[in-house]
C-alpha positions as CSV (number, residue, x, y, z in Angstrom):
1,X,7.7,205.2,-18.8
2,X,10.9,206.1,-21.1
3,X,10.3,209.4,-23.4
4,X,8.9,208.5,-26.6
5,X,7.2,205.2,-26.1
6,X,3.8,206.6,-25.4
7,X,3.9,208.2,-28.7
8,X,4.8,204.8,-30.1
9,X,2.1,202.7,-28.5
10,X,-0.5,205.6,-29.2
11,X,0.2,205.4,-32.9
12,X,0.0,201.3,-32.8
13,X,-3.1,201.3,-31.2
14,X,-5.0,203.8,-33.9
15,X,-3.5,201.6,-36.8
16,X,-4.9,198.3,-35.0
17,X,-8.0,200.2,-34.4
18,X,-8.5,200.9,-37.9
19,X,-7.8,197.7,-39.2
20,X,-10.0,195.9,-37.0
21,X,-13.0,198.3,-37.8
22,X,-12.2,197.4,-41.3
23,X,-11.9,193.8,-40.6
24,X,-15.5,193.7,-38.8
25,X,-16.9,195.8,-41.8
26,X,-15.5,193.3,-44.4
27,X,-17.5,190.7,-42.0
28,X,-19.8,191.9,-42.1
29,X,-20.3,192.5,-45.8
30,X,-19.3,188.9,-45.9
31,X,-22.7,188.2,-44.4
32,X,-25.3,190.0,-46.5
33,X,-23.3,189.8,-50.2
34,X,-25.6,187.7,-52.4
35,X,-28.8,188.9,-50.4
36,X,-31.5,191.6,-50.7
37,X,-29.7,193.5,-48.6
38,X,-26.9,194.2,-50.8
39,X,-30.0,196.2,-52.9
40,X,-30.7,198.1,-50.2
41,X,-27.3,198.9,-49.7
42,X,-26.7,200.1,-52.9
43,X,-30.0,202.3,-52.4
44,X,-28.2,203.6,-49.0
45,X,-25.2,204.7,-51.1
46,X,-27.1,206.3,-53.6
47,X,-29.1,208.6,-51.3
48,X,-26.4,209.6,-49.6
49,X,-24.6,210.5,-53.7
50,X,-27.7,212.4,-54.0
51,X,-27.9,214.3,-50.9
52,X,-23.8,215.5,-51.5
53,X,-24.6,216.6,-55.0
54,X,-28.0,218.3,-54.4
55,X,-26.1,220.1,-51.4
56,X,-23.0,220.9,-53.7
57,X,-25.4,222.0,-56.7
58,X,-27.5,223.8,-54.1
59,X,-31.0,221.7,-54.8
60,X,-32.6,222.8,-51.5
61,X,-36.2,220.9,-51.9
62,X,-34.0,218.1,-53.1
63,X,-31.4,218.4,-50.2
64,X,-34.6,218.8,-47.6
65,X,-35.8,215.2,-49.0
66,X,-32.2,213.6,-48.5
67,X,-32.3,214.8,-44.8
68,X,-35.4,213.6,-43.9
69,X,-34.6,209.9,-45.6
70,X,-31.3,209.8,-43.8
71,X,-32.9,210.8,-40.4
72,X,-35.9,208.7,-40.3
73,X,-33.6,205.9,-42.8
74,X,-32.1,204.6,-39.2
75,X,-35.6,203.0,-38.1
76,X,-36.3,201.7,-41.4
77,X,-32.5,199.9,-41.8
78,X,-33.1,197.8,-38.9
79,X,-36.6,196.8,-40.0
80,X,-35.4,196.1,-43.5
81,X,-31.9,194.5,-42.5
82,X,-33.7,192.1,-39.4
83,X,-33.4,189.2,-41.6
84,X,-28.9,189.5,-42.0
85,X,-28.8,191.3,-38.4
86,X,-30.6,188.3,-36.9
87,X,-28.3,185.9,-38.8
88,X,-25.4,187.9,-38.0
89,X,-26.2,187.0,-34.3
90,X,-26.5,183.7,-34.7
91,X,-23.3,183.3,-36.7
92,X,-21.9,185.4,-34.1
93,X,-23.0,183.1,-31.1
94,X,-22.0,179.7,-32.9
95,X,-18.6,181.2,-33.1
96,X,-18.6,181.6,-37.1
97,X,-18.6,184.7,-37.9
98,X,-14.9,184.9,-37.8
99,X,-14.0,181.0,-38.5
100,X,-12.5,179.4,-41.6
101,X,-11.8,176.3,-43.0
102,X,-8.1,174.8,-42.6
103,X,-8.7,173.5,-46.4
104,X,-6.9,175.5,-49.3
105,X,-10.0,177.4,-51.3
106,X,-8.6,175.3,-54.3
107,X,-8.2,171.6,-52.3
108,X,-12.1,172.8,-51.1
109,X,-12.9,173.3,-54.8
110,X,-11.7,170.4,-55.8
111,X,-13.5,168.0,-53.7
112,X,-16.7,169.9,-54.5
113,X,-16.1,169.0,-58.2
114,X,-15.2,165.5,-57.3
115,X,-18.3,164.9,-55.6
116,X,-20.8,166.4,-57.5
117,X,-19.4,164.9,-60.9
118,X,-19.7,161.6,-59.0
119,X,-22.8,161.8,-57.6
120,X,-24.7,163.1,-61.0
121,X,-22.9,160.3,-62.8
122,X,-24.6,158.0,-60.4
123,X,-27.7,159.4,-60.9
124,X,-28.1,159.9,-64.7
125,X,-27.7,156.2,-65.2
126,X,-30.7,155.8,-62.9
127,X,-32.8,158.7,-64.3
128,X,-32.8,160.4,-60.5
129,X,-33.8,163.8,-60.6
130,X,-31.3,166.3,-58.7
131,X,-31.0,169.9,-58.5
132,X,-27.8,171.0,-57.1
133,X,-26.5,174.7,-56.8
134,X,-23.1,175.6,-56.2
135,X,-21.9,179.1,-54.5
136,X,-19.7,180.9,-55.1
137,X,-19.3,184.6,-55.1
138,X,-23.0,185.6,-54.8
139,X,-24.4,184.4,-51.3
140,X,-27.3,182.5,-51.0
141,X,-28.3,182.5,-47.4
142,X,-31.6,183.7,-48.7
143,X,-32.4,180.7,-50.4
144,X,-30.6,178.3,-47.8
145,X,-32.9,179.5,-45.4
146,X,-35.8,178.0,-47.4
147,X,-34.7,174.8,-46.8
148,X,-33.2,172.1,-44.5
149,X,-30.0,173.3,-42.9
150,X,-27.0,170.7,-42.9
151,X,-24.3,172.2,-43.0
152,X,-22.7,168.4,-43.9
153,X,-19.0,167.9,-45.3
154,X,-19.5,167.2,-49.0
155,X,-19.7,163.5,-50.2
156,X,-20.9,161.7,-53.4
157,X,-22.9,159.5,-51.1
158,X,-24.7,162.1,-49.2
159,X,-25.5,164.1,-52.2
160,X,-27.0,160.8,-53.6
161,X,-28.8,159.8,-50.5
162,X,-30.7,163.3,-50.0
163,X,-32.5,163.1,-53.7
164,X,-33.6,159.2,-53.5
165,X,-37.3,159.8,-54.4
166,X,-39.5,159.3,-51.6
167,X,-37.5,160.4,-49.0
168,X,-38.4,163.5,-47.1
169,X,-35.1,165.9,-48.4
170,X,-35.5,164.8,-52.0
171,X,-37.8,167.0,-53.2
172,X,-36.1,170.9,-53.9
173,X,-32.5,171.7,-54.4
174,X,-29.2,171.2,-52.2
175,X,-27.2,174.2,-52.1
176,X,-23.3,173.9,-51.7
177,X,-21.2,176.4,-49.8
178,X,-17.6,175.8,-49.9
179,X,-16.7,172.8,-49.3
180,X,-20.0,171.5,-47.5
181,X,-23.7,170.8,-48.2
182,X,-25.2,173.7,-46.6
183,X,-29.1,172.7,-46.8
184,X,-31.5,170.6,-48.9
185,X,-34.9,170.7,-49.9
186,X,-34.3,174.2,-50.7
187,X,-36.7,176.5,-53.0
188,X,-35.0,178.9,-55.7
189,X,-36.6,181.2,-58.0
190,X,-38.6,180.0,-61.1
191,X,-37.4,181.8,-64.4
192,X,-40.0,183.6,-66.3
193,X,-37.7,183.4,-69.9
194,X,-40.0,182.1,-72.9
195,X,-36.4,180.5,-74.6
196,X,-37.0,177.5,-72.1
197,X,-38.3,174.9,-74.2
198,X,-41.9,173.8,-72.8
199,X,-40.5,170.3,-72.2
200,X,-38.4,171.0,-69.5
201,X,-40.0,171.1,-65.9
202,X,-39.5,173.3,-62.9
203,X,-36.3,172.0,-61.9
204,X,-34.7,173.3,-65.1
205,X,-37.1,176.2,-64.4
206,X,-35.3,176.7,-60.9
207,X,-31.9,176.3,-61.9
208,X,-32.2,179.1,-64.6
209,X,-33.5,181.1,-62.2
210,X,-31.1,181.2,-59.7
211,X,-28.4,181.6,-62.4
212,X,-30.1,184.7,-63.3
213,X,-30.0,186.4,-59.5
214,X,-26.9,184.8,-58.2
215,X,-23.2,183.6,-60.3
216,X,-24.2,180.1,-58.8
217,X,-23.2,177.0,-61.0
218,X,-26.3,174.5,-61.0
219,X,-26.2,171.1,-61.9
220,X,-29.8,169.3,-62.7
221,X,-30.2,165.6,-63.5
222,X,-33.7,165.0,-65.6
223,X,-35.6,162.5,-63.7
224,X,-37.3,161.4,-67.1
225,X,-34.2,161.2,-69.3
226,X,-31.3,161.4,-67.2
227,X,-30.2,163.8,-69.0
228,X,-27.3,166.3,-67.1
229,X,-27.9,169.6,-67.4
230,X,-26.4,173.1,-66.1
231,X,-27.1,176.6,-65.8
232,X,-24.6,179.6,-65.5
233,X,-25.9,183.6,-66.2
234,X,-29.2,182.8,-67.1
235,X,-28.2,180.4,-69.7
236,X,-28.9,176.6,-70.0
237,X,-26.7,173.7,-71.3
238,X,-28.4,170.8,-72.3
239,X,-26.9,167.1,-73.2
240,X,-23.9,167.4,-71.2
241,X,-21.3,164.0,-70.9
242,X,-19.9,163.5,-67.6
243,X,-16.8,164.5,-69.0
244,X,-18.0,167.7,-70.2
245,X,-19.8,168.1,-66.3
246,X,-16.0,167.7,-64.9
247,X,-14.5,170.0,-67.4
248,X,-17.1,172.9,-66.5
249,X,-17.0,172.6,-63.3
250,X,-13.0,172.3,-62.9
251,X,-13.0,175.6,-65.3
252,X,-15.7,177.5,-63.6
253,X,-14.8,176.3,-59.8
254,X,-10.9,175.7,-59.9
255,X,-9.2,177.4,-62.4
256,X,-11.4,180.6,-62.1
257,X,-10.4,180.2,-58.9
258,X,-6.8,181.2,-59.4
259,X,-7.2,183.8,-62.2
260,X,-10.1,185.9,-62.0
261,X,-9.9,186.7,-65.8
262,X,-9.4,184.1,-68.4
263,X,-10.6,183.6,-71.7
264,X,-14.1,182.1,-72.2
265,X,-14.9,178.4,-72.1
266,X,-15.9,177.0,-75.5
267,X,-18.3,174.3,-73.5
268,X,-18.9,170.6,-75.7
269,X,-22.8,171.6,-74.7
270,X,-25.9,172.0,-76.8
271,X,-27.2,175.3,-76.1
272,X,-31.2,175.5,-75.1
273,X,-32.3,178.9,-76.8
């Protein structure tokens, strides 16, 4: 072996090292971002803040506490985390863990908005009632879970198909990852806020709930009205045209998309509150 070239593939192979450790940790946060256990995590981090600065400040009864969370904290991650371990698995055995789609984020975007503007148009004019949450940053694995899992290319048609009353997916809300229809029948969280006005039912209910946990967009058609609703950060827009739909959603979906920071979007909406 010439002089030098062990030094050479040494130093190659820590670099690689590193950035595959870092590759399988952004993976993995990947996984639980959007779930419980990004709480937990944050209460991980905190302890740990906590044990540096009582050491460094020289809180001993403090410190002592820290020590014995940490060393008894191992057990009680894995019982806490068994929910996005076990996923993690799974993804892991399907193969997805590490896949991803051959489509553009935007082009995926795109033919989210398409759809869904399509399908709600279609379903206004005949007063169905549709609850459909979009992902984006936030996961929502915990509430996909809930429901029926698809995992379905996005179409207009199958978006209209699964919330034909009577049918066994109709009832509960499809949620959207990407550029596919992840699950249906799905429950989210009912919002507690008094501002929603008493004549609204629970799928309004739901969709400003899950806007105030997660930075989904939801979309709800009134099955009594046909009126075409959404929710964004807790807050609910009423009376919406189907040109006003397309315009949100290209703003919130497509052009957020490529600029994180933009001025805020004076929406054409009626404002519930």
């Amino acid at each position: 072996m010439p002089f030098g070239e062990l030094p050479i593939l040494a130093y190659l192979g820590k670099v690689i090292d590193v950035l595959l450790v870092w590759f399988v940790i952004y993976k993995l946060i990947m996984v639980i971002r959007g779930t419980k256990a990004v709480q937990l995590l944050k209460g991980i981090i905190v302890i740990v803040a906590v044990r540096f600065i009582s050491d460094f400040l020289g809180l001993n009864t403090l410190q002592w506490l820290m020590d014995q969370a940490l060393t008894w904290g191992f057990l009680a991650v894995i019982i806490i985390f068994q929910p996005e371990v076990r996923r993690a698995l799974e993804q892991l055995g399907r193969g997805s863990l590490f896949s991803k789609s051959n489509l553009p984020e935007e082009d995926e975007r795109m033919l989210t908005v398409e759809a869904v503007v399509k399908a709600t148009h279609y379903m206004a004019k005949r007063r169905i009632g549709a609850l459909i949450s979009i992902e984006r940053e936030t996961g929502m694995n915990d509430y996909i879970e809930t429901g029926i899992l698809l995992n379905s290319n996005i179409s207009s048609e199958l978006l209209i198909n699964l919330f034909i009353p009577n049918t066994p997916l109709h009832d509960g809300a499809v949620i959207l990852q990407r550029n596919q229809v992840a699950a249906a029948a799905c429950y989210l969280p009912l919002s507690e806020s008094p501002f929603i006005s008493k004549e609204l039912g629970t799928r309004h209910r739901a969709a400003v709930g899950i806007s105030e946990v997660t930075d989904s967009i939801t979309v709800v058609v009134s099955e009594e009205t046909g009126g075409i609703s959404v929710t964004k950060n807790g807050e609910l827009y009423r009376e919406l045209t189907i040109e006003t739909l397309k315009e949100m959603l290209e703003k919130e979906l497509v052009t957020a998309s490529r600029a994180t920071s933009s001025t805020r979007w004076q929406w054409r909406a009626k404002k519930d509150g």
